[in-house]
C-alpha positions as CSV (number, residue, x, y, z in Angstrom):
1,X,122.6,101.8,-14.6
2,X,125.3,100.3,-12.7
3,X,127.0,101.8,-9.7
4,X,130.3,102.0,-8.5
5,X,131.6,102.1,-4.9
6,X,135.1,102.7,-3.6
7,X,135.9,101.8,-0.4
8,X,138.7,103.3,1.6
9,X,141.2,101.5,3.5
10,X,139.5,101.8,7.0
11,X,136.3,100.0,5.4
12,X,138.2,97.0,4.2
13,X,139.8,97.2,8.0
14,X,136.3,96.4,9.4
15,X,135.4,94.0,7.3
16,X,139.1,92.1,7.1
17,X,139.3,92.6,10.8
18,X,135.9,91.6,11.8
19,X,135.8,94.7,13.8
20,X,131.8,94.2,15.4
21,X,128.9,96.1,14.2
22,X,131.1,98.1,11.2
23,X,132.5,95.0,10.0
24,X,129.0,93.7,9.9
25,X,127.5,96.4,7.9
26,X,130.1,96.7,5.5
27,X,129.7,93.0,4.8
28,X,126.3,93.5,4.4
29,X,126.8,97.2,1.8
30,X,129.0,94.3,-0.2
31,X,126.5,91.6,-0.5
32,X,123.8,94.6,-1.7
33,X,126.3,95.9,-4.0
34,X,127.0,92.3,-5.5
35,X,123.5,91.5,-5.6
36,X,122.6,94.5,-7.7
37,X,125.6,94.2,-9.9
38,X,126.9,97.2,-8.9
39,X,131.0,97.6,-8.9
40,X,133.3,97.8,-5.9
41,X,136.2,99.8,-7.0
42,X,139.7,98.8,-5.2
43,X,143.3,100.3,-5.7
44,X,147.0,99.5,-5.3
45,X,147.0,102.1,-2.1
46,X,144.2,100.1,-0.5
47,X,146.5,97.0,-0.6
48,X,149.4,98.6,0.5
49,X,147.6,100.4,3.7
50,X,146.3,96.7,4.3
51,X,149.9,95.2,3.8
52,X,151.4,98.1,6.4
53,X,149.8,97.1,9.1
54,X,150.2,92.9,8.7
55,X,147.2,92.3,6.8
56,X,147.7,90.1,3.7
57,X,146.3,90.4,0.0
58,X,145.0,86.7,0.0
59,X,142.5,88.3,2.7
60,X,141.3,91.0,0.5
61,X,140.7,89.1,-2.1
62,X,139.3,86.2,0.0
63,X,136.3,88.6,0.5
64,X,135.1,88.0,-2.9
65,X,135.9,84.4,-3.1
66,X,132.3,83.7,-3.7
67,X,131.4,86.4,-6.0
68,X,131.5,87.4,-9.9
69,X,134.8,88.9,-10.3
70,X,134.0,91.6,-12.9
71,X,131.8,93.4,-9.8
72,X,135.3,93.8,-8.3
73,X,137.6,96.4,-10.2
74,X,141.4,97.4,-9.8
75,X,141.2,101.2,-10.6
76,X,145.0,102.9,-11.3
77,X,146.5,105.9,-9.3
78,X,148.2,108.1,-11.7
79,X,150.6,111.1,-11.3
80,X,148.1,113.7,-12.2
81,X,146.0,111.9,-9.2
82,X,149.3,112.1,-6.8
83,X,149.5,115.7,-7.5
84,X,146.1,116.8,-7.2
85,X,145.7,114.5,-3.6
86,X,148.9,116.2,-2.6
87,X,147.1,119.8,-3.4
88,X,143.9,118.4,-1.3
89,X,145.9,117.5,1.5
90,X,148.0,120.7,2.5
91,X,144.9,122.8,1.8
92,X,142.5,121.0,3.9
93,X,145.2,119.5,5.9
94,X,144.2,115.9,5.9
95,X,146.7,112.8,5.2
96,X,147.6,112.3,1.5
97,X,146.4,108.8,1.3
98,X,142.9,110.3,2.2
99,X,143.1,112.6,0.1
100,X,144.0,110.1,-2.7
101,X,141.0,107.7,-2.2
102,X,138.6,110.5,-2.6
103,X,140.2,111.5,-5.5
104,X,140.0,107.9,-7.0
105,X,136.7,107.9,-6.3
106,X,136.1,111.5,-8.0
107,X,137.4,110.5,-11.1
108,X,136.0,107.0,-11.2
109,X,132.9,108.4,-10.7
110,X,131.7,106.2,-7.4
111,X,130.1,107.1,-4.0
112,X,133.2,107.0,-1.3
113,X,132.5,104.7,1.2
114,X,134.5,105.7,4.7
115,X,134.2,105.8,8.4
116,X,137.4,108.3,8.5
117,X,136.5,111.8,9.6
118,X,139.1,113.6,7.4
119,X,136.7,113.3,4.6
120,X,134.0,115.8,6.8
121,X,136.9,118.1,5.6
């Protein structure tokens, strides 16, 4: 049964960074996803928390340059997403783009992959 893996934006940092040891493993989480043919699951607010701080979308993308494109998957943000993030976020008090990538996981049934502490709220 095939897997699928979304990655917040703080993963993609390491690895698009180079950022040491966490870059390192998160390469190497990738490769063992790709190998098993699992899916990595990506979405439109990953690219724009990469573009807000100078990084590009050729990098992303650049990351899979060498791999079968179908393991790689664009999942879509909806409304009923936005609203149920923005619920998540003044409950638990956590920033709304965190909020949203575990929600985008949730419903796209994948393991959340992230280094960022909010989500031990």
């Amino acid at each position: 049964m095939q897997r699928s893996f979304y990655f917040d934006t703080s993963i993609w940092l390491d690895i698009v960074g180079k950022r040491g040891r966490n870059g390192e493993y998160a390469m190497k989480l990738i490769q063992k996803i790709l190998v098993d043919d699992d899916v990595i699951l990506f979405s439109d607010l990953v690219i724009q928390e990469l573009r807000s701080i100078g990084r590009s979308q050729k990098e992303f993308f650049r990351i899979f340059s060498k791999s079968e494109k179908e393991n790689l998957r664009r999942v879509h943000i909806y409304r009923a997403h936005i609203q149920e993030a923005r619920e998540i976020a003044r409950r638990r008090h956590v920033p709304l783009g965190d909020a949203l990538h575990a929600i985008l996981a949730k419903h796209n049934n994948a393991f959340l992959i992230s280094r960022d502490r909010d989500f031990e709220k």
